[in-house]
C-alpha distance (Angstrom), angle and dihedral (degrees) to the residues before:
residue distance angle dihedral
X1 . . .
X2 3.85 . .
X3 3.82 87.5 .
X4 4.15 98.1 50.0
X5 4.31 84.5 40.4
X6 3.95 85.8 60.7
X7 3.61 98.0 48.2
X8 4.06 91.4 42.9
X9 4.11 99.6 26.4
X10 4.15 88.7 155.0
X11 3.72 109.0 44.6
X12 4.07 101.3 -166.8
X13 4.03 126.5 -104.7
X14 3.88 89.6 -109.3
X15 4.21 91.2 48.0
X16 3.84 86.7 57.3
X17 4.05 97.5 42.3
X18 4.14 87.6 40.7
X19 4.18 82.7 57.2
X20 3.74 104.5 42.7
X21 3.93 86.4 47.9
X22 3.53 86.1 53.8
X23 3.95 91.2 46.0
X24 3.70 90.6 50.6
X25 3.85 97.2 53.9
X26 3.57 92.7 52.2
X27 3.42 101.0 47.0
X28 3.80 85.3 49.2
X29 3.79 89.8 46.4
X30 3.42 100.3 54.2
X31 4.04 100.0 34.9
X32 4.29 91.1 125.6
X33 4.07 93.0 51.7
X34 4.06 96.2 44.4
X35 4.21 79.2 49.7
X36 3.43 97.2 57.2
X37 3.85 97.6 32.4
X38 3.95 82.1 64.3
X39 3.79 95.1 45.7
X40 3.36 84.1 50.1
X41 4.17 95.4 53.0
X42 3.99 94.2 44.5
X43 3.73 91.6 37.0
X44 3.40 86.6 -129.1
X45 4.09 123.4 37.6
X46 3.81 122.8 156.6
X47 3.53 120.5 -132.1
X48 4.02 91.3 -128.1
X49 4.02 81.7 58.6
X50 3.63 92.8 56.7
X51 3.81 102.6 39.6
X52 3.99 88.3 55.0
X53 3.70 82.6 62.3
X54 3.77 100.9 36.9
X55 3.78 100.3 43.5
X56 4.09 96.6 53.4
X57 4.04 85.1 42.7
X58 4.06 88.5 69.0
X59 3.62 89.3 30.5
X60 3.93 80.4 69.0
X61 3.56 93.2 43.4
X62 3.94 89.2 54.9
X63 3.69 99.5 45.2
X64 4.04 83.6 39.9
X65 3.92 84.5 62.1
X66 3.81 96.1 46.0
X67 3.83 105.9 55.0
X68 4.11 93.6 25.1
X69 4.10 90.1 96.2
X70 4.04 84.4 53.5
X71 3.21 92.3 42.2
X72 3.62 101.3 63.8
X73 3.33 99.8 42.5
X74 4.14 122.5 114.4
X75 3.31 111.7 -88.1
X76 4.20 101.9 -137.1
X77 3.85 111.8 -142.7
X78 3.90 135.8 -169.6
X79 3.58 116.0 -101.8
X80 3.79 100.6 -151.8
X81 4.39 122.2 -125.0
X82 4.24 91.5 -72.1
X83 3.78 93.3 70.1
X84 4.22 107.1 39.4
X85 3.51 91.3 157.6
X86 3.95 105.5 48.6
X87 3.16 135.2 76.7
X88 4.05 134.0 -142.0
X89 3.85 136.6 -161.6
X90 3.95 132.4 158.0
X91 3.73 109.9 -123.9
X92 3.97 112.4 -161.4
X93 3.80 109.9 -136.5
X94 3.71 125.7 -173.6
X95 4.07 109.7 -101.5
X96 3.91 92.0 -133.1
X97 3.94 113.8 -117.6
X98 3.99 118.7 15.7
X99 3.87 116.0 -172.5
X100 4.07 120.4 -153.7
X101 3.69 126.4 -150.3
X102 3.65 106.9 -160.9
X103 3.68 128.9 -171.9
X104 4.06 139.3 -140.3
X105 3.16 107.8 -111.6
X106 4.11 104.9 72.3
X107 3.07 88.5 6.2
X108 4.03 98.1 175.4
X109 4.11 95.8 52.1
X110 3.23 99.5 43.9
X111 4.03 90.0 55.7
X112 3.40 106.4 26.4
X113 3.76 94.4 45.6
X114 4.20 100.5 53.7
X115 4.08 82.6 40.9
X116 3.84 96.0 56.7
X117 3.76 87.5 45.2
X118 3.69 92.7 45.9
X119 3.72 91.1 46.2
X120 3.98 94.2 51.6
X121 3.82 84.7 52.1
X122 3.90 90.1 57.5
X123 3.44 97.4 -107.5
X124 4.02 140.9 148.3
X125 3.30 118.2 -131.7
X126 3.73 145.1 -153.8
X127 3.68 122.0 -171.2
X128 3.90 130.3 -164.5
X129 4.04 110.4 -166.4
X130 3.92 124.3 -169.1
X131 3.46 118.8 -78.2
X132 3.80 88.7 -134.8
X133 3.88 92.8 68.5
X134 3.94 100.4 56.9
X135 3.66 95.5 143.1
X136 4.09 94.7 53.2
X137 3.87 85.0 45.5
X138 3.70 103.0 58.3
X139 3.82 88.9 43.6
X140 4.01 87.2 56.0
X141 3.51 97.7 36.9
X142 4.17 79.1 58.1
X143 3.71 92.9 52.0
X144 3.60 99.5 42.1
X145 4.09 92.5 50.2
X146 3.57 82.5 56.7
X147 3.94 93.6 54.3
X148 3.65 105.3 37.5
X149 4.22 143.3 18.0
X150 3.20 122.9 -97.3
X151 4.21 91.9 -103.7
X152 3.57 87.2 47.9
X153 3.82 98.7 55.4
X154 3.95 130.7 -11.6
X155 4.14 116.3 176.5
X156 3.68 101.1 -153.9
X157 4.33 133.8 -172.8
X158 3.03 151.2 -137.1
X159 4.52 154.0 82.9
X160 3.55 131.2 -55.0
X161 4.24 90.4 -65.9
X162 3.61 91.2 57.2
X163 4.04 85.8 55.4
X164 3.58 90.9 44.7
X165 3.43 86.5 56.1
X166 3.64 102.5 40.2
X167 4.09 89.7 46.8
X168 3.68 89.6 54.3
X169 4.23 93.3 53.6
X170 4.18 107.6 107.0
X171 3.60 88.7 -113.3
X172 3.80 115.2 172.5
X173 3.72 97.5 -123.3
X174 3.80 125.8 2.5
X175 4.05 124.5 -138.0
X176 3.90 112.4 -156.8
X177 3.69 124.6 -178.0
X178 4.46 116.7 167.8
X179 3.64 133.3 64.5
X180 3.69 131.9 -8.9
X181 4.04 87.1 -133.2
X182 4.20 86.7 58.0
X183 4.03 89.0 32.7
X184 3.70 89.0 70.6
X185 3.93 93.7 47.8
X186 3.98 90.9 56.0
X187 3.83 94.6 44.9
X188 4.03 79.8 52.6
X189 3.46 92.7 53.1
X190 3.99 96.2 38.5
X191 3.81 89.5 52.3
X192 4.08 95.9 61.3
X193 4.11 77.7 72.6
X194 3.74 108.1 30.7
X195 3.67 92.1 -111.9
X196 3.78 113.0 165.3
X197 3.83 111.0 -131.9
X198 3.57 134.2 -161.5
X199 3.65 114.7 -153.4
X200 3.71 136.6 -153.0
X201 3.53 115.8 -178.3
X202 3.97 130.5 148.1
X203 4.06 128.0 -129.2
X204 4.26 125.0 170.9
X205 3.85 103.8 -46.2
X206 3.93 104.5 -159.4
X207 3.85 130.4 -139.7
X208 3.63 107.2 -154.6
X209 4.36 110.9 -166.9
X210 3.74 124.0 -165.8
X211 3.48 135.1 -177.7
X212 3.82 100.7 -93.4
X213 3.43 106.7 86.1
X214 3.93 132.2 51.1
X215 4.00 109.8 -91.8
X216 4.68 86.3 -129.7
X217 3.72 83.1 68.0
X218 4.05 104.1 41.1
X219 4.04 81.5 47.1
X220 3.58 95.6 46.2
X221 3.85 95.6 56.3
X222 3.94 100.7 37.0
X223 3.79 87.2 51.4
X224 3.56 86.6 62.7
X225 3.75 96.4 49.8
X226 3.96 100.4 36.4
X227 3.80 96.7 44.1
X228 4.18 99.1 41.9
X229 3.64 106.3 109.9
X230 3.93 83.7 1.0
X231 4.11 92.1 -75.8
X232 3.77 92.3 -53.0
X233 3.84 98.1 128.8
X234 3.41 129.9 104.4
X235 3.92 94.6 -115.7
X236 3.52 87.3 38.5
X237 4.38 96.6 152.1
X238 3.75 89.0 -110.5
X239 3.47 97.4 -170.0
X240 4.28 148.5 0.5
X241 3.27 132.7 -127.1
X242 3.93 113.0 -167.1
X243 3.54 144.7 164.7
X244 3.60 116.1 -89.5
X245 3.83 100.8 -124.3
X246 4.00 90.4 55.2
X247 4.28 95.9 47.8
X248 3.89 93.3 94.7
X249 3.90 89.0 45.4
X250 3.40 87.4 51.0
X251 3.65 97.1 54.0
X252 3.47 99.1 41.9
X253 4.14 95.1 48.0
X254 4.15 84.5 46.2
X255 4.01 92.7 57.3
X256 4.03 86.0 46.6
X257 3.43 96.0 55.1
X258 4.04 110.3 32.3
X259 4.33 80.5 56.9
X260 3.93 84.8 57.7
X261 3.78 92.7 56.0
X262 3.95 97.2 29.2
X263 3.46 108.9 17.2
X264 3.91 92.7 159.3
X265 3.80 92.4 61.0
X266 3.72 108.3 -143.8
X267 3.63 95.6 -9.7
X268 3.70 90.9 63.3
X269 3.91 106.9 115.0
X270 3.90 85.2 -145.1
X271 3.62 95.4 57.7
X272 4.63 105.1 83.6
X273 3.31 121.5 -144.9
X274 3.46 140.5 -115.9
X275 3.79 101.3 -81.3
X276 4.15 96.4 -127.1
X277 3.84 146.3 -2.4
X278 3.61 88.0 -100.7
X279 4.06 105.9 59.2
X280 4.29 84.2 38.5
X281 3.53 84.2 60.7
X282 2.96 104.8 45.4
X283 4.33 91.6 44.2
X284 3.62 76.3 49.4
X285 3.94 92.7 58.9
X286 4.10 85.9 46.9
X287 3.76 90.7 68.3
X288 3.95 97.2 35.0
X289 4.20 89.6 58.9
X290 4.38 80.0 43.0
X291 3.81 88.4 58.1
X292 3.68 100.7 39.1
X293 3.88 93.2 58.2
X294 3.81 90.7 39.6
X295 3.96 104.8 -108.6
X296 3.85 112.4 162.2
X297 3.70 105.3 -110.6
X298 3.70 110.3 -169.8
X299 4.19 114.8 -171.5
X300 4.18 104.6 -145.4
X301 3.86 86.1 -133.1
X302 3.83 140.0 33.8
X303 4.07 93.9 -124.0
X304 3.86 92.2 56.3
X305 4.00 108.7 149.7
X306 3.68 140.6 34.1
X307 3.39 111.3 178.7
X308 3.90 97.2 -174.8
X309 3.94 90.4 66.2
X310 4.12 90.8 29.0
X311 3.97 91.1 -122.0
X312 3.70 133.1 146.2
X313 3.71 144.4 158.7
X314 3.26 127.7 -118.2
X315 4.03 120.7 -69.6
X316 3.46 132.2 -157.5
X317 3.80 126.8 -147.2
X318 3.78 112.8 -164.8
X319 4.10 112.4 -144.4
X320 3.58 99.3 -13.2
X321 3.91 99.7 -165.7
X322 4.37 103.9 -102.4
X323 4.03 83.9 -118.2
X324 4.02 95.2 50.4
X325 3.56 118.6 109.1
X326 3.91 93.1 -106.1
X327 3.49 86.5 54.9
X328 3.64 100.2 54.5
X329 3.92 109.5 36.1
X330 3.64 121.2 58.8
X331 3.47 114.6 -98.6
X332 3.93 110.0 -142.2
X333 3.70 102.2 172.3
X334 3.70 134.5 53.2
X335 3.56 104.5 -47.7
X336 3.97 129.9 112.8
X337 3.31 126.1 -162.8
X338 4.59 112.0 -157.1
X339 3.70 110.3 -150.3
X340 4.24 108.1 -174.6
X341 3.69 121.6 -154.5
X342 3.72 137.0 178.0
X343 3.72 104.1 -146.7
X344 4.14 117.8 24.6
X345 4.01 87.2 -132.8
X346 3.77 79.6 87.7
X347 3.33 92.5 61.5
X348 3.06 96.2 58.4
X349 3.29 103.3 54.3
X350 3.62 96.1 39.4
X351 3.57 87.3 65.2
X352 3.78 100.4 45.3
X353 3.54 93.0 46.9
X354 4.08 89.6 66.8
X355 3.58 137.0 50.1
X356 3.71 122.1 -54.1
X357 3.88 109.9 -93.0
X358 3.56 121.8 -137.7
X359 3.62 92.8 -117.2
X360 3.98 132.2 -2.5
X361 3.91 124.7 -153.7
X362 3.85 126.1 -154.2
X363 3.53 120.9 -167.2
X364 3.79 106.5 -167.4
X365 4.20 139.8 106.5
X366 3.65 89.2 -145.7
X367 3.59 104.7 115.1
X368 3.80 95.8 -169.2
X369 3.85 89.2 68.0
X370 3.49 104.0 38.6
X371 3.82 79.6 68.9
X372 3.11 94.3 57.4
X373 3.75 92.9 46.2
X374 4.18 84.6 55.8
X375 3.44 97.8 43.8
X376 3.31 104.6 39.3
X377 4.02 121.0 29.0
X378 3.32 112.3 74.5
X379 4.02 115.2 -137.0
X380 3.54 142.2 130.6
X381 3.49 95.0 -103.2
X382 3.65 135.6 -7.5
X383 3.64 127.7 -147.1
X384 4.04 121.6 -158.2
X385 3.63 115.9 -156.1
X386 3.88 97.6 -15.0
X387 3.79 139.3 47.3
X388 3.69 150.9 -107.6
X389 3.81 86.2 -25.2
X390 4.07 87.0 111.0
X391 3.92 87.0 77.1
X392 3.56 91.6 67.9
X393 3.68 103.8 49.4
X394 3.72 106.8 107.4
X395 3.45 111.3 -162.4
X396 4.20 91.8 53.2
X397 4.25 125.2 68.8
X398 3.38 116.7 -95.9
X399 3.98 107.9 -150.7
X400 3.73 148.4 123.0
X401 3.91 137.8 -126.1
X402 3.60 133.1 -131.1
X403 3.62 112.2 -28.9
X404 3.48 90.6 2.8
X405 3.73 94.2 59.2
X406 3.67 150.4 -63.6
X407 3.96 127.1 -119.3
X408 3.82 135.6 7.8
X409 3.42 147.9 -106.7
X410 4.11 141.0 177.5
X411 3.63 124.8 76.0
X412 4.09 113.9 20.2
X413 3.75 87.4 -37.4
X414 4.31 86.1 68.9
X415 3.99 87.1 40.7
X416 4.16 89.2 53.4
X417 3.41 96.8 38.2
X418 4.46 92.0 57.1
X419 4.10 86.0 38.4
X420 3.77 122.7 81.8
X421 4.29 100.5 -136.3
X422 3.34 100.9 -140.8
X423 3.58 130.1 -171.1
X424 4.11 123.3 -134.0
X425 3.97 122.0 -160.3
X426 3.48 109.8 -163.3
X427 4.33 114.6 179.3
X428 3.43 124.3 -165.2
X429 3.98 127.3 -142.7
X430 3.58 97.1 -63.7
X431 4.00 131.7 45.8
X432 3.44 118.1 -173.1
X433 3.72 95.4 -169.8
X434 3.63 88.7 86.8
X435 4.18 93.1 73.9
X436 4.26 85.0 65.9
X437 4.15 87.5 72.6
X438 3.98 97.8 29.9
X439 3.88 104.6 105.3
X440 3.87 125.2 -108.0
X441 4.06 128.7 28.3
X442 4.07 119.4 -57.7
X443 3.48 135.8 172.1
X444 4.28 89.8 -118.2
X445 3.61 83.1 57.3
X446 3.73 99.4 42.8
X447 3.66 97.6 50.3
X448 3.84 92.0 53.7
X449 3.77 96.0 49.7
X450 3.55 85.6 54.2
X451 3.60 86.6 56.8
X452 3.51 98.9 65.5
């Protein structure tokens, strides 16, 4: 891939267009068999679950297609009073090779997404799915054979020494997306060759609730972003902090609603799975540490597990200690942690005084403290009065901060971030910079000291 980059380093505006077209009517083509190749991986995935990752995916592509031509064009900058007779501009060139770690859990956006964007930059890419999604991966690996040469884009597979591997390759730019804890590993791995990275990782997104707005509508839109792909999304609301006089409100209004959606509990063939044996268990292991230290874990309906198909609904633990286990891992799966509080200043610092979450949600009219909320919680994105829907917003970066990640991509953030910005001095006959090192006074050199 290195080799064919070099000998093509500037693939053309109408090569890139031609093969997210292409991209899009495959993706569209094929919508039913990358559905049931992810029921098939999670033993269990509804088609709702898939479509919300699908339909954004060539969202991306379209939006991609709109703005590339803008995109690409020089960026014209001021040269300043030293250099009258030159001119400057950023041209955005393609950084060569960009690899892409991608991750189980949505699995189609968090691939297709960064390779759209890397492809509009004028990139090759390599790709590395999950092992745990081998179904979805042969059915992309078909699609994207039919879009693209192999030294244009290859989807490879394999476990953790296949990653190890792949991390370690002197890519040009490297694409992360999966835990913090295996985040750090691949920026290792990346640093042995300089290779920038971008990384999107997760952490404890909070839901902070106060008493301005009625509990049906709070409950109505955090349903929607807890129980999507049954809470197993990196900005996943992990858990809720809310005023102590609305908790029972809460509860009850939660139970009302999740039976509208699934009102078969875990037999509900809209409800998805847990993707494998190993994240069930280790949900599973969540509630066991709740028991043992007496949190009150309340299941939002009566059929709540089936461990055969590793599903579960949703369950509540009431004022989980800030030190216990649920407390302290992220959650990603259908478990939700209920912090009370008397006064939302403890929010607020609660929040600050932990690691920065991937996203944050406020649910609140109170214009005063969604201020404060913007100004000063630090997050990759924050949501006010709704949930997760930032990812999908196009034309804005989608990114964490600190633990929860580093860098950006979507939109012309993604474009910049997989193009190398770089700057172009062009001078014309005369330069006048030359009269600062000529010896003796002159009235060139005069006029620019007075300049400064």
């Amino acid at each position: 891939m290195k080799k064919a980059y070099s000998l093509k380093p500037m693939p053309s505006y109408e090569e890139r267009i031609t093969h997210l077209k292409k991209l899009k009517k495959e993706l569209k083509d094929n919508v039913e068999e990358l559905s049931l190749a992810l029921n098939l991986d999670f033993k269990g995935r509804s088609m709702q679950d898939t479509m919300l990752e699908l339909l954004p995916s060539i969202n991306n592509i379209d939006y991609t297609i709109a703005h590339l031509k803008e995109w690409m064009l020089p960026s014209p900058r001021h040269t300043g009073d030293l250099l009258p007779s030159s001119k400057v501009e950023v041209v955005y060139q393609p950084k060569g090779v960009v690899g892409i770690i991608s991750t189980w859990n949505a699995p189609i956006m968090v691939t297709i997404n960064p390779l759209t964007t890397a492809i509009a930059s004028g990139n090759r890419v390599m790709i590395k799915m999950s092992e745990f999604t081998s179904n979805l991966n042969f059915c992309l690996k078909s699609i994207l054979e039919k879009v693209f040469k192999q030294d244009e884009v290859i989807l490879i597979e394999g476990e953790v020494e296949i990653a190890q591997e792949f991390a370690s390759l002197p890519f040009d730019h490297l694409l992360f997306t999966g835990s913090t804890a295996v985040g750090k590993l691949i920026m290792k791995s990346a640093a042995e060759n300089l290779t920038p990275v971008t990384l999107e990782l997760g952490g404890k997104s909070p839901v902070v609730i106060d008493k301005t707005l009625p509990i049906t509508k709070v409950v109505e839109r955090l349903m929607i972003g807890k129980n999507a792909n049954n809470g197993q999304l990196c900005i996943a609301p992990d858990y809720v902090m809310i005023h102590e006089d609305r908790l029972n409100e809460f509860i009850r209004e939660y139970h009302q609603q999740y039976r509208n959606y699934f009102p078969k509990g875990v037999f509900d063939s809209q409800l998805t799975s847990v993707a494998n044996k190993r994240q069930f268990d280790r949900i599973q292991q969540l509630l066991e540490d709740a028991e043992d230290n007496d949190f009150q874990i309340i299941p939002v309906h009566e059929d709540s597990i089936d461990r055969e198909v590793h599903r579960m609904v949703t369950h509540m633990v009431i004022n989980p200690s800030p030190n216990s286990s649920v407390m302290t891992q992220e959650v990603f799966g259908p478990v939700l942690p209920i912090i009370t509080y008397k006064k939302v200043e403890e929010c607020i610092t609660f929040i600050v005084d932990r690691p920065r979450p991937l996203a944050c949600y406020l649910f609140s009219d109170n214009i005063d403290l969604q201020e404060i909320f913007k100004a000063n919680i630090h997050s990759g994105g924050l949501c006010i009065n709704d949930t997760i829907f930032h990812a999908s917003v196009d034309d804005a970066p989608f990114g964490g901060i600190g633990n929860s990640g580093m860098g950006a991509y979507h939109g012309k953030e993604g474009f910049l971030t997989f193009s190398h910005a770089k700057t172009v001095l062009q001078t014309g006959e005369e330069s006048i910079v030359k009269y600062l090192f000529l010896p003796g006074e002159n009235e060139i050199k005069t006029q620019l000291l007075s300049q400064l």
